[in-house]
Structures are given as structure tokens and as C-alpha cells.
ZAVEXVEX-85758 format. One record per atom (N, C-alpha, C): atom name; x, y, z; chain. Coordinates in Angstrom, 1 decimal. Example, Ala and Ser with C-alpha at 12.3 -4.5 7.8 and 13.67 -1.06 7.14 Angstrom:
ATOM,sevo,u,v,w,marvex
ATOM,N,13.2,-5.7,7.8,A
ATOM,CA,12.3,-4.5,7.8,A
ATOM,C,13.2,-3.3,7.8,A
ATOM,N,12.8,-2.2,7.1,A
ATOM,CA,13.7,-1.1,7.1,A
ATOM,C,12.9,0.0,7.9,A
***
This chain:
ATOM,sevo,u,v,w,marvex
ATOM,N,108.7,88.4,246.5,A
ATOM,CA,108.1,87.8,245.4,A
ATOM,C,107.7,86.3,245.8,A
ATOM,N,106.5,85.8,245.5,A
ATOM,CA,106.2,84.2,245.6,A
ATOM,C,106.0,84.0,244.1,A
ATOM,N,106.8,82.5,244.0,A
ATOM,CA,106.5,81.8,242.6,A
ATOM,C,106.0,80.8,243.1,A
ATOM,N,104.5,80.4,242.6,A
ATOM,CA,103.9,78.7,242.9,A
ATOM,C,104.0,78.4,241.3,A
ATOM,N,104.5,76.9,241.6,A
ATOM,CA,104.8,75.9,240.7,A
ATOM,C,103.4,74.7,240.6,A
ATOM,N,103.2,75.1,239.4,A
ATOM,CA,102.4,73.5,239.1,A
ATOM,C,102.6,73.6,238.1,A
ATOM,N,101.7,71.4,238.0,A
ATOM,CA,101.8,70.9,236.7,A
ATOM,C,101.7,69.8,237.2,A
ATOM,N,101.9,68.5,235.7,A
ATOM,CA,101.6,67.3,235.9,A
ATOM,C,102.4,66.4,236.5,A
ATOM,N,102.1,65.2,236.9,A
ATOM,CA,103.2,64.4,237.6,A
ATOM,C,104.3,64.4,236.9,A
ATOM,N,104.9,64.1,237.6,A
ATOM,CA,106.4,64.0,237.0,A
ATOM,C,106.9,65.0,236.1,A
ATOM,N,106.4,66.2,235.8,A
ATOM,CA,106.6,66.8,234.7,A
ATOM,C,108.2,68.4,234.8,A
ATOM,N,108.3,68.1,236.5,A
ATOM,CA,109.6,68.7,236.8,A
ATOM,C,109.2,70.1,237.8,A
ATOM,N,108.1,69.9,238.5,A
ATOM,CA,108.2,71.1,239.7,A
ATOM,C,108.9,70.9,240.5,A
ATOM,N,109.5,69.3,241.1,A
ATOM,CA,110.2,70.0,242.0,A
ATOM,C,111.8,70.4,241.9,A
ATOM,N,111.6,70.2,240.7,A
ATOM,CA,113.5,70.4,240.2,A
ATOM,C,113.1,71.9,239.8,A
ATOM,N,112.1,72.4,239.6,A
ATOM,CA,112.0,73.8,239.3,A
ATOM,C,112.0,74.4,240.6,A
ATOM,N,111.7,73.9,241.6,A
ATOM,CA,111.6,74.5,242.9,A
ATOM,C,113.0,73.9,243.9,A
ATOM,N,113.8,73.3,243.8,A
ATOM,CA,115.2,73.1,244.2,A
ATOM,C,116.4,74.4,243.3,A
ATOM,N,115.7,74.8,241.8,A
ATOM,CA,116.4,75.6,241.5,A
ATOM,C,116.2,76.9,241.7,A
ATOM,N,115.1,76.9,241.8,A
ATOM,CA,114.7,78.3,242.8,A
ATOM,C,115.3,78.7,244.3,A
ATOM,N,115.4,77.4,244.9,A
ATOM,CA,115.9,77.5,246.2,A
ATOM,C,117.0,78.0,246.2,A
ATOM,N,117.7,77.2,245.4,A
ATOM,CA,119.4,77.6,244.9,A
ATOM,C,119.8,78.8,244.6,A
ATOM,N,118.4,79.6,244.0,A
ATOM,CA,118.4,81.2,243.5,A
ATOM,C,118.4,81.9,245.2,A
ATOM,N,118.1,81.6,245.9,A
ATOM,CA,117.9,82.1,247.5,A
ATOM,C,116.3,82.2,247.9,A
ATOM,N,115.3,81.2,247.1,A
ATOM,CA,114.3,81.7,247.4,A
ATOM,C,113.8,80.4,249.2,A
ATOM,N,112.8,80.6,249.8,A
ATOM,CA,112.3,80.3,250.5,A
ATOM,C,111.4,78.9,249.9,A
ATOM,N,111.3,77.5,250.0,A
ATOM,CA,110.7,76.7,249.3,A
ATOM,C,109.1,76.2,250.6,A
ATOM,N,108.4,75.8,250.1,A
ATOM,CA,107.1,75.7,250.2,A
ATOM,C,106.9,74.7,249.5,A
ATOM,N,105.7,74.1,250.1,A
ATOM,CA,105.1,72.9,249.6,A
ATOM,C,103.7,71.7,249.9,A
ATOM,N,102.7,72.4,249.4,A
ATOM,CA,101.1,71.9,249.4,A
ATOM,C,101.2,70.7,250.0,A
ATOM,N,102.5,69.6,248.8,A
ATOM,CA,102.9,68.4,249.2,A
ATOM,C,103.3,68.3,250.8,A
ATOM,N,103.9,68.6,250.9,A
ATOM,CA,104.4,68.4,252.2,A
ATOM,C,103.3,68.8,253.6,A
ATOM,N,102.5,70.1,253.1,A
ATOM,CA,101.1,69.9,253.9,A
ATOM,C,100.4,69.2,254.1,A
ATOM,N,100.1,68.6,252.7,A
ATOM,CA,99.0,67.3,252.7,A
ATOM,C,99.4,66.4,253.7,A
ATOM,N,100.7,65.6,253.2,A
ATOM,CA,101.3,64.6,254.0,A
ATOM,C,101.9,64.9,255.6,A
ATOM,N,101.3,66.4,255.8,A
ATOM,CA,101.2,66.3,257.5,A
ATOM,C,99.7,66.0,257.6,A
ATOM,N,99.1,66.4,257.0,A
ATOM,CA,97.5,66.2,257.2,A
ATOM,C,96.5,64.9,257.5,A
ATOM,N,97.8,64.2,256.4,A
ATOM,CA,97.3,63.0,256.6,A
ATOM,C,97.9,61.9,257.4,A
ATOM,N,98.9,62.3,257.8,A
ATOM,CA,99.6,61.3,258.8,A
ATOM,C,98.9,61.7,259.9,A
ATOM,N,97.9,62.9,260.7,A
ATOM,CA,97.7,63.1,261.9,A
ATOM,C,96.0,62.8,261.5,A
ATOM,N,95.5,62.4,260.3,A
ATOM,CA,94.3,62.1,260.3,A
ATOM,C,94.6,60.2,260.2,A
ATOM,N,95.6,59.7,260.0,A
ATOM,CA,95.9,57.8,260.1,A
ATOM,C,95.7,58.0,258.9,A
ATOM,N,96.0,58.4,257.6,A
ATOM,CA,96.1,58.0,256.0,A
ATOM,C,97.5,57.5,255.5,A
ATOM,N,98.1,56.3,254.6,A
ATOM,CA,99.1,55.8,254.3,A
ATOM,C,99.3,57.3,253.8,A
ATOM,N,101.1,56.9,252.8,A
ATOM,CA,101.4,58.1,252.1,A
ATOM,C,101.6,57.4,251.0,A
ATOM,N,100.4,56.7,250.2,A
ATOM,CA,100.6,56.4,248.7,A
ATOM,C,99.4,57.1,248.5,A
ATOM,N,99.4,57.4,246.8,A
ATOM,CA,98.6,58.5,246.2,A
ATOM,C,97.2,58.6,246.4,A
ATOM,N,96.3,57.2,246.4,A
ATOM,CA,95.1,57.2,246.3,A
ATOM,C,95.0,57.7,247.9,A
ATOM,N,95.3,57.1,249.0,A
ATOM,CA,95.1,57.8,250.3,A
ATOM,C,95.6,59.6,250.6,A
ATOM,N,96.7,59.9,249.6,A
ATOM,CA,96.6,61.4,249.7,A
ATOM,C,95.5,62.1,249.4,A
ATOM,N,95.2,61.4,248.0,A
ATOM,CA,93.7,61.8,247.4,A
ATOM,C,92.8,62.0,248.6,A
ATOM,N,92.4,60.8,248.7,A
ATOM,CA,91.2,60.5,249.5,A
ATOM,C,91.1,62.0,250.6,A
ATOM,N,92.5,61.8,251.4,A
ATOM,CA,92.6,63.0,252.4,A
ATOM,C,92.3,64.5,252.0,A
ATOM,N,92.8,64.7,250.9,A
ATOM,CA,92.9,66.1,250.4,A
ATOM,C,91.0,66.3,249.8,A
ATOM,N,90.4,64.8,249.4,A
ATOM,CA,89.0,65.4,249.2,A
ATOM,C,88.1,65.3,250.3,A
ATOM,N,88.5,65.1,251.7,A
ATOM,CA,88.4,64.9,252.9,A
ATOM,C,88.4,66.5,253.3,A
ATOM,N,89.3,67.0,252.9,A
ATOM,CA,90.0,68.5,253.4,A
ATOM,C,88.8,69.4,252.9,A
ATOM,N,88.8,69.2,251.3,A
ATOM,CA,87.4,70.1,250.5,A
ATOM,C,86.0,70.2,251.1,A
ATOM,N,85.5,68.8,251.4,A
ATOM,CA,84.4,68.3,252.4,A
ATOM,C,84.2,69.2,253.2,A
ATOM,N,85.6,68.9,254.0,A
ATOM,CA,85.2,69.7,255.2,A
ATOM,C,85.3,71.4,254.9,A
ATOM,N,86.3,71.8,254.2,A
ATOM,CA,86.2,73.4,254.4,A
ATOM,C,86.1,74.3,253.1,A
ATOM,N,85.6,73.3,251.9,A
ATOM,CA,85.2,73.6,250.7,A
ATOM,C,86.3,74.3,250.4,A
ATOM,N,86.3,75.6,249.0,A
ATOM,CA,86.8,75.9,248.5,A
ATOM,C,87.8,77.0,249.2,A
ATOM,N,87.7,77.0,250.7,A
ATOM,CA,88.8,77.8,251.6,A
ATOM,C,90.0,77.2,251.4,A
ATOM,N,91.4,78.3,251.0,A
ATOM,CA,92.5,78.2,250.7,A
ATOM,C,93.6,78.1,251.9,A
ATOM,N,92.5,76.7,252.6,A
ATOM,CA,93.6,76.1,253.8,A
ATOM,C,95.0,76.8,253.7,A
ATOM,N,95.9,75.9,252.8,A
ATOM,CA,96.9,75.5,252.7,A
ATOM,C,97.8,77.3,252.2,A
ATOM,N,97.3,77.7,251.0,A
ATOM,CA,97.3,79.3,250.7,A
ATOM,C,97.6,80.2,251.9,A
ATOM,N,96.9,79.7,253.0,A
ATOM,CA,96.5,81.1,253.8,A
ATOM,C,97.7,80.6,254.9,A
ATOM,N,97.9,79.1,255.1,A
ATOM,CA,99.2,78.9,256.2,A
ATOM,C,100.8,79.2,255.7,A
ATOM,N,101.1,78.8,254.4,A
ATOM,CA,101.9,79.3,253.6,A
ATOM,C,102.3,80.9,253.8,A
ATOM,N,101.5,81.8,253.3,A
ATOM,CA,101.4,83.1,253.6,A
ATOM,C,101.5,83.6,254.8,A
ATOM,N,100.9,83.1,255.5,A
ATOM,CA,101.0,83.2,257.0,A
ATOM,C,102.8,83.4,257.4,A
ATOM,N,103.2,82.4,257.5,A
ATOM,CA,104.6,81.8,257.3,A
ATOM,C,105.6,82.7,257.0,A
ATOM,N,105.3,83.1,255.5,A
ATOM,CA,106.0,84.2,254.6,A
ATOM,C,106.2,85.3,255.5,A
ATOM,N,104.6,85.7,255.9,A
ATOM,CA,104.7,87.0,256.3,A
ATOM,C,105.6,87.0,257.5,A
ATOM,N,105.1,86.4,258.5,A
ATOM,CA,105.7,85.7,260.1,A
ATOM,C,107.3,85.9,260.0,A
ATOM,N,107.5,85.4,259.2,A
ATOM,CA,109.4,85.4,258.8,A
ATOM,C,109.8,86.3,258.2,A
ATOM,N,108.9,87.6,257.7,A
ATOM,CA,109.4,88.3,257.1,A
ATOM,C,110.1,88.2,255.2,A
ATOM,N,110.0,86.9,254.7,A
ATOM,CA,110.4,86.1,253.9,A
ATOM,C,110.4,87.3,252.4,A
ATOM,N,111.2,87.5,251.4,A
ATOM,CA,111.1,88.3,250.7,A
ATOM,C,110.8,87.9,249.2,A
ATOM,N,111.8,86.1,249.0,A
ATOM,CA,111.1,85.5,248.3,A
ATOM,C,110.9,83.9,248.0,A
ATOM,N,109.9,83.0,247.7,A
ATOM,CA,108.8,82.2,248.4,A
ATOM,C,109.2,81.3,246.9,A
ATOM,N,109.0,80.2,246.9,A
ATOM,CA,108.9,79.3,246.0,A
ATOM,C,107.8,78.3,246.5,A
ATOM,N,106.7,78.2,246.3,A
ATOM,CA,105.7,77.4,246.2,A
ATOM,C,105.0,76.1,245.4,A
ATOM,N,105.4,74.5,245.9,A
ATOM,CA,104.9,74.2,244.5,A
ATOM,C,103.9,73.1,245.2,A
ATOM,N,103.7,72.3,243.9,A
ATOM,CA,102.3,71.5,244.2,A
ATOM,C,100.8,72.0,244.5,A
ATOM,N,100.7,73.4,244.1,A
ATOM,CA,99.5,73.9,244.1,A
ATOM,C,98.7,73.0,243.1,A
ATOM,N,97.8,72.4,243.3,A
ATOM,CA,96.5,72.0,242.6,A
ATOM,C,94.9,72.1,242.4,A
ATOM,N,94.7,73.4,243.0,A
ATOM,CA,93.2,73.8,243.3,A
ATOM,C,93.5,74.9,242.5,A
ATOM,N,92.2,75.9,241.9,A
ATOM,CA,93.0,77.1,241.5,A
ATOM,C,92.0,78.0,242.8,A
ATOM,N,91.6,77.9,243.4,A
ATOM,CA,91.1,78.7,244.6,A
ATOM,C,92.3,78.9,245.6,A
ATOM,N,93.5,78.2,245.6,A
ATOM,CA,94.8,78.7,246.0,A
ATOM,C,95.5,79.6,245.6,A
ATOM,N,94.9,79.3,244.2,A
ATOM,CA,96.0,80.1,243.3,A
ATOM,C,95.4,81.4,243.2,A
ATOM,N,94.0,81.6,243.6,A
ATOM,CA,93.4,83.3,243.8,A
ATOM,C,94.0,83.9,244.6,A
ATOM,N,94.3,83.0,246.1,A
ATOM,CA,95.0,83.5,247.2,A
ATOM,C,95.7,83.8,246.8,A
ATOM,N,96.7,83.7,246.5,A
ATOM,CA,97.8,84.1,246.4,A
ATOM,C,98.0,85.6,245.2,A
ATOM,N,96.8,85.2,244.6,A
ATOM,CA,96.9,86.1,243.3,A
ATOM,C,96.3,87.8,244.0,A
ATOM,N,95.8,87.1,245.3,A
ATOM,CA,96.1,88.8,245.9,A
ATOM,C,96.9,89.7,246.3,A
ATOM,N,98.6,89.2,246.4,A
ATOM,CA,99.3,89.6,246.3,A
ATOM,C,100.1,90.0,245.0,A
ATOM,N,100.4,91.3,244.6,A
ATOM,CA,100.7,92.3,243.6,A
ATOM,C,101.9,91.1,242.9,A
ATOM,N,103.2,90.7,244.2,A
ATOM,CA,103.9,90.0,243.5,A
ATOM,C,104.1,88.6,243.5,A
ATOM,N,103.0,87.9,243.2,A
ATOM,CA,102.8,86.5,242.7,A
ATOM,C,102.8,86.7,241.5,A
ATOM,N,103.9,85.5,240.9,A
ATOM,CA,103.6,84.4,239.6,A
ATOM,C,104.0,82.9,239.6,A
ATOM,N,102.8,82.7,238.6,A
ATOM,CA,102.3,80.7,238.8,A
ATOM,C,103.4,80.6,237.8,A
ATOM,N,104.3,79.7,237.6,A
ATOM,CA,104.9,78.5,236.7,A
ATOM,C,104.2,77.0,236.5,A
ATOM,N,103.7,76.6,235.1,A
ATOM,CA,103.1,75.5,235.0,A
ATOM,C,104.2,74.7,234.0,A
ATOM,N,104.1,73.7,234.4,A
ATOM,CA,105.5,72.8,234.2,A
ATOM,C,104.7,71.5,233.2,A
ATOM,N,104.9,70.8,232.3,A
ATOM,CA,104.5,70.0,231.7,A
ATOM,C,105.7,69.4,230.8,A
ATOM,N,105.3,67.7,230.4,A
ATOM,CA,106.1,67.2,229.6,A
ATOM,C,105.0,66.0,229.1,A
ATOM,N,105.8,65.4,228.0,A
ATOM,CA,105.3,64.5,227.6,A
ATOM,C,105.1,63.2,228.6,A
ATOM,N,103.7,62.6,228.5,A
ATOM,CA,103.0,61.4,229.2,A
ATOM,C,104.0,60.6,229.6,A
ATOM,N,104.6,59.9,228.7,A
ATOM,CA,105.9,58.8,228.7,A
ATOM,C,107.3,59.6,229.2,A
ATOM,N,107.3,60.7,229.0,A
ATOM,CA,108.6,61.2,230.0,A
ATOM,C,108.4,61.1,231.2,A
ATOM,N,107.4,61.6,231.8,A
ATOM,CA,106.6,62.2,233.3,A
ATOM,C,106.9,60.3,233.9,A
ATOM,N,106.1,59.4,233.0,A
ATOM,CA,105.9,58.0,233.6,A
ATOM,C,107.5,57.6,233.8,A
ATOM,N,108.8,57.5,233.0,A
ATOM,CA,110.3,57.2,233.0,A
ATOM,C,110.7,57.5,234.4,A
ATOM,N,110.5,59.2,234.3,A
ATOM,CA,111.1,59.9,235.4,A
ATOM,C,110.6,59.6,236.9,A
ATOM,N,109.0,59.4,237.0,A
ATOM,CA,108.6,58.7,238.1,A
ATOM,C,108.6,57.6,238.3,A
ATOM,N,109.0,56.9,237.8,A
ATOM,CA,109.8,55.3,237.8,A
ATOM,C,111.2,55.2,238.5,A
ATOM,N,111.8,56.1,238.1,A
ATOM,CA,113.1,56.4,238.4,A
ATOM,C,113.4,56.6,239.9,A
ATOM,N,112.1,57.7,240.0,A
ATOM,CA,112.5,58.1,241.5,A
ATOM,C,111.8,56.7,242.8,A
ATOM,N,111.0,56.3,242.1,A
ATOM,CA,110.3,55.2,243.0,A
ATOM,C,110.0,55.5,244.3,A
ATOM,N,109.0,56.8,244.5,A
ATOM,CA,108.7,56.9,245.9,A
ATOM,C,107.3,56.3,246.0,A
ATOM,N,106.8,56.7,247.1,A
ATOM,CA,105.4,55.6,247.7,A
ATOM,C,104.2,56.2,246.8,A
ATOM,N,103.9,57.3,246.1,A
ATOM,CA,103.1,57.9,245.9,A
ATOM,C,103.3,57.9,243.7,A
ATOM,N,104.4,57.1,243.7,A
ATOM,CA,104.3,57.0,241.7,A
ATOM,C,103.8,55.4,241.6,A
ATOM,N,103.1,55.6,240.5,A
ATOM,CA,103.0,54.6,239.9,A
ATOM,C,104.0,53.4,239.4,A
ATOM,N,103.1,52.0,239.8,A
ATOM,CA,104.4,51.4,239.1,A
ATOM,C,104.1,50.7,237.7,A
ATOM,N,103.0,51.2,236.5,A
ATOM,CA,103.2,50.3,236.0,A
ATOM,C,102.2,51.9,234.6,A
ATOM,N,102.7,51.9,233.5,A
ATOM,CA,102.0,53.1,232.6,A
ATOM,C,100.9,53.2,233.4,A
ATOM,N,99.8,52.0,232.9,A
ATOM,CA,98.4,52.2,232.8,A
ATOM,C,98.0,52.8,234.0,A
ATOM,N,98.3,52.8,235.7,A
ATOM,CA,98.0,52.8,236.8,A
ATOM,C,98.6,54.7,236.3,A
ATOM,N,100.1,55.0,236.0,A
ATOM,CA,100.4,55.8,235.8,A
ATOM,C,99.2,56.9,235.0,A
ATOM,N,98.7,56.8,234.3,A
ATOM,CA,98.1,57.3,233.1,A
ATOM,C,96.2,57.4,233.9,A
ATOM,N,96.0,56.7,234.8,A
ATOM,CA,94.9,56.7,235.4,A
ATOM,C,94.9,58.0,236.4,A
ATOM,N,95.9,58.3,237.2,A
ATOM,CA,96.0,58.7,237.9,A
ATOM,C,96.4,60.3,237.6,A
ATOM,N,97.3,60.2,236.3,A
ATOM,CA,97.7,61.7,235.5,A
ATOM,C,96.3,62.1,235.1,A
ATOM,N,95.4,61.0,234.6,A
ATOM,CA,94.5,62.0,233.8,A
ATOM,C,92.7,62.3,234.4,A
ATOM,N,93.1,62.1,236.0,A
ATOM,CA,92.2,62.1,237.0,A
ATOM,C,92.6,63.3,237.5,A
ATOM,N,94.2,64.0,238.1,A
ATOM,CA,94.6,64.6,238.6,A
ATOM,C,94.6,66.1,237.6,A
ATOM,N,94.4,65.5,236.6,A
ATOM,CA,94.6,66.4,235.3,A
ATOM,C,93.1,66.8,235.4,A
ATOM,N,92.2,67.0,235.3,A
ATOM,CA,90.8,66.7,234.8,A
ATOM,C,90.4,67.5,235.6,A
ATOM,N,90.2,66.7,237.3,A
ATOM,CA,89.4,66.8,237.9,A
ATOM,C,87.7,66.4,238.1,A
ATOM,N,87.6,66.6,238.8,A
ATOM,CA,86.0,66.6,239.0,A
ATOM,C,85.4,67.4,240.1,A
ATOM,N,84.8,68.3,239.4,A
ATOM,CA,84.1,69.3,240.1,A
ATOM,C,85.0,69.6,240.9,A
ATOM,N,84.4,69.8,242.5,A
ATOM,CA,85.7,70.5,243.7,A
ATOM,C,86.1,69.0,244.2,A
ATOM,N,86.3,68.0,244.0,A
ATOM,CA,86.7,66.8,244.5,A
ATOM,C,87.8,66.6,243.5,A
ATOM,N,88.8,66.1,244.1,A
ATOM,CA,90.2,65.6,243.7,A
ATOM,C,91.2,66.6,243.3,A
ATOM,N,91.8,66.7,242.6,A
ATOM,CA,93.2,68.4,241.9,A
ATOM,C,92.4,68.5,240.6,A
ATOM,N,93.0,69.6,240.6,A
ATOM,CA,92.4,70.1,239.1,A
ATOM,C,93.7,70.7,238.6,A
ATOM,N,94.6,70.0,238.0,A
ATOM,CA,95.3,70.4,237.2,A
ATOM,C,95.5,71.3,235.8,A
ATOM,N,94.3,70.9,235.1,A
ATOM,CA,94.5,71.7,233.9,A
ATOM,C,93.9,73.0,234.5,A
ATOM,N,92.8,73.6,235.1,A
ATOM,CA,92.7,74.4,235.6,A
ATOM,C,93.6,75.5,236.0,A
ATOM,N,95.0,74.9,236.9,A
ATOM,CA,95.5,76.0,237.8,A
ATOM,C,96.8,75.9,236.5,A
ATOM,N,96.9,75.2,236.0,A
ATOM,CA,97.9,75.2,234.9,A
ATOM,C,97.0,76.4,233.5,A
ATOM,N,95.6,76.7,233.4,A
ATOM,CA,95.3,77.1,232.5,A
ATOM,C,95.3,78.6,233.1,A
ATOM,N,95.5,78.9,234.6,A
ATOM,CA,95.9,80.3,235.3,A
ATOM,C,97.6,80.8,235.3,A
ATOM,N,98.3,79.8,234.6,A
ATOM,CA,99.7,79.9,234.5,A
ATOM,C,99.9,81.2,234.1,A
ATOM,N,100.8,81.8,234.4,A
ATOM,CA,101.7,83.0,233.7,A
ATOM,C,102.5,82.6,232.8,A
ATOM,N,103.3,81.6,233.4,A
ATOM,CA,104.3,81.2,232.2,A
ATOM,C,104.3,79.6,232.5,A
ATOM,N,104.5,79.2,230.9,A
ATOM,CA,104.2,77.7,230.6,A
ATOM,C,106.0,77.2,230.5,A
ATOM,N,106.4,75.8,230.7,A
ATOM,CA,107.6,75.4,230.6,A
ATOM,C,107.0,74.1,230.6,A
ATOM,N,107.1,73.8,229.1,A
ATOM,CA,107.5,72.2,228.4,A
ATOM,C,109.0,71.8,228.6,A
ATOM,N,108.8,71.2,229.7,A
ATOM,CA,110.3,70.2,230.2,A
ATOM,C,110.3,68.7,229.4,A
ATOM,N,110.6,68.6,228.3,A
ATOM,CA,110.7,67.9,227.7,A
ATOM,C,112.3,67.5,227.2,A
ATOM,N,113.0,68.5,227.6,A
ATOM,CA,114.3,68.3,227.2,A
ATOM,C,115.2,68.1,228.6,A
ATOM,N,116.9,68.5,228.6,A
ATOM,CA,117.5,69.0,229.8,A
ATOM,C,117.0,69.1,231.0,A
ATOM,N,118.0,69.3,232.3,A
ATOM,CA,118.0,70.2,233.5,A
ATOM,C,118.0,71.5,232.9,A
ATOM,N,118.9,71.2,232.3,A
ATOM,CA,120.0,72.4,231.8,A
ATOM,C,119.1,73.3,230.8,A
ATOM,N,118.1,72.5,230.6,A
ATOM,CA,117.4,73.4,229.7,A
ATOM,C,116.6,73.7,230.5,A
ATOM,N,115.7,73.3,231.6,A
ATOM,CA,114.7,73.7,232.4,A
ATOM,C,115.4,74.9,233.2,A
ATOM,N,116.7,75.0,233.6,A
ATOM,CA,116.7,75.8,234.4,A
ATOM,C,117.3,77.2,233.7,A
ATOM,N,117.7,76.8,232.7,A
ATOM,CA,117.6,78.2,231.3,A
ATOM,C,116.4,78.9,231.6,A
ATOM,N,115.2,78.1,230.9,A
ATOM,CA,113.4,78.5,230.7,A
ATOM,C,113.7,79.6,232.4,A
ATOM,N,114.1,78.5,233.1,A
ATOM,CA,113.4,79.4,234.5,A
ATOM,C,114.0,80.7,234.7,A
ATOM,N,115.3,80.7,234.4,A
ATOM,CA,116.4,81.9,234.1,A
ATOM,C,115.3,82.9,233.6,A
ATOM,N,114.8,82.6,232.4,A
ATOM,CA,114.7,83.7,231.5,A
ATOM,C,113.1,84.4,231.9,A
ATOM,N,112.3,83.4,233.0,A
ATOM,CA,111.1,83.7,233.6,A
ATOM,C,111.4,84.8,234.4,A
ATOM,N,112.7,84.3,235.0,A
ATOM,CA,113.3,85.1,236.5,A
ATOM,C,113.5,86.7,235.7,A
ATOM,N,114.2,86.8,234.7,A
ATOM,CA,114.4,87.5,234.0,A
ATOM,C,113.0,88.3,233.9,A
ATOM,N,112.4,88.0,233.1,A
ATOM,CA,110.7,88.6,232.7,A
ATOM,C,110.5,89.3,233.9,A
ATOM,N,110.2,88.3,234.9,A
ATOM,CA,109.7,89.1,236.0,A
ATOM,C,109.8,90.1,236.5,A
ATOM,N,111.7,90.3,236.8,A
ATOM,CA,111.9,91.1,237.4,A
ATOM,C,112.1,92.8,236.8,A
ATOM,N,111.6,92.3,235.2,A
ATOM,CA,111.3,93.9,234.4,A
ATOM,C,110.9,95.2,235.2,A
***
């Protein structure tokens, strides 16, 4: 089984995908691709330079599911049985994947002002430090534009299952419980 996780900044994929791990799955991560991609192309690792890189990546090999296809690769390679994927933000990844029988997307959201607290909190090179910069950046990443930049609402509007993390851990990893549940009907 592969689950990819998206959603908005801050809005709790990767605590969805640490609790998946803890389930025994296999964890994955777009994120973490990018940020090889771009340290061997000389790009910082704050947001606008990830950007930049990842619409650098589109340029070059358009709507091909780079990142999808080395992931899977991987999976298969290892034998892996089940996959936790997050930071998907194209939904042409999210087709890839949707070729396999047992893929499901999780789309993670919370309220604007939670997403901004929580990425404040963590203070890595790639969050915002001030709302407005925050809110520029959510609702660019959100949007989209054409095949340049993430398209968020898109691969979130391919969701299977929606999870407003607005409350708890404890309550996020309930929601995920009862997904895990669904699925494995």
C-alpha cells in the first residue's frame, strides 16, 4: 500500500507521515528530493530558491513524474510493502501513482493562523517569518499557476480523504486511525 500526503504549509503532513512510519510504513519524501536537487544544481534551501528549482525541474522535463517514478522505483527495488509519501504537489504525480490499484492520497489542512503559529514554532530555513510573507507564499503554493510553481488545491482536490487538523495530535492521529481503518476494508 502507498499513502501520499498533501496539503498546505504547516497544516500537519509531516506528523501524519512520522505516524505512519510508527505504523511500520516506509516514509518518502518529494521534500527531501527537491532539496537534493537543488543543493547539486547551487540553490540555497529557503523557500523562494526551492521554488525557483522545482519550476526549473518542470521547464526542463514538463509534466514527467520525475520524482513519482524514483520513489516507486525504490519501493519496488526494496521490495517495500507499505510507503508513506508526503509533499506531493503536482497532481501529475499523483496520476503516477494512481496507477497503482493500492494508492491513497491524504490531504491535510488547517486554519491559515494555525499553519502560520506552527511554522513559526518550528523555525526552519524554508517558513516564513512574519504572517504577511507567510500568507504570500500559502496562497501562491495553494493556487498555482499553470504548470509553474505547486499546485496545491489541485492534488488536495484529488484527495481520497480530507483531514482538518485543526485540533490535537491526538486527534490527527485518531482521523488517520480511522483512514487506516477504511482502507484496509
Amino acid at each position: 500500500m502507498i499513502i501520499g500526503v498533501t496539503g498546505t504549509i504547516g497544516a500537519g503532513k509531516d506528523t501524519v507521515l512520522d505516524y505512519l512510519v510508527n505504523r511500520g510504513f516506509a516514509r518518502f519524501s518529494f521534500s527531501t528530493l527537491i532539496r537534493e536537487e537543488a543543493d547539486m544544481r547551487g540553490f540555497a534551501m529557503d523557500r523562494t530558491s526551492l521554488e525557483t528549482c522545482g519550476d526549473q525541474l518542470r521547464k526542463e522535463y514538463g509534466n514527467s513524474p520525475i520524482f513519482a517514478n524514483k520513489i516507486l522505483e525504490e519501493i519496488n527495488e526494496k521490495g517495500i510493502k507499505n510507503a508513506a509519501v508526503g509533499g506531493i504537489r503536482q497532481p501529475w504525480e499523483i496520476e503516477e501513482f494512481r496507477k497503482h490499484k493500492d494508492f491513497f492520497l491524504i490531504a491535510v489542512d488547517a486554519d491559515q493562523e494555525t499553519r502560520f503559529k506552527r511554522t513559526s514554532k518550528r523555525g526552519g530555513a524554508t517558513d516564513a517569518v512574519n504572517f504577511e510573507k507567510f500568507k504570500f507564499f500559502d496562497e501562491r503554493e495553494y493556487n498555482g499557476d499553470g504548470d509553474v510553481h505547486q499546485q496545491i488545491k489541485k492534488t488536495m482536490d484529488m484527495a481520497d480523504f480530507v483531514i482538518s487538523n485543526d485540533g490535537t495530535i491526538e486527534e490527527l492521529h485518531n482521523n488517520v486511525d480511522k483512514i487506516l481503518k477504511k482502507i484496509k476494508k
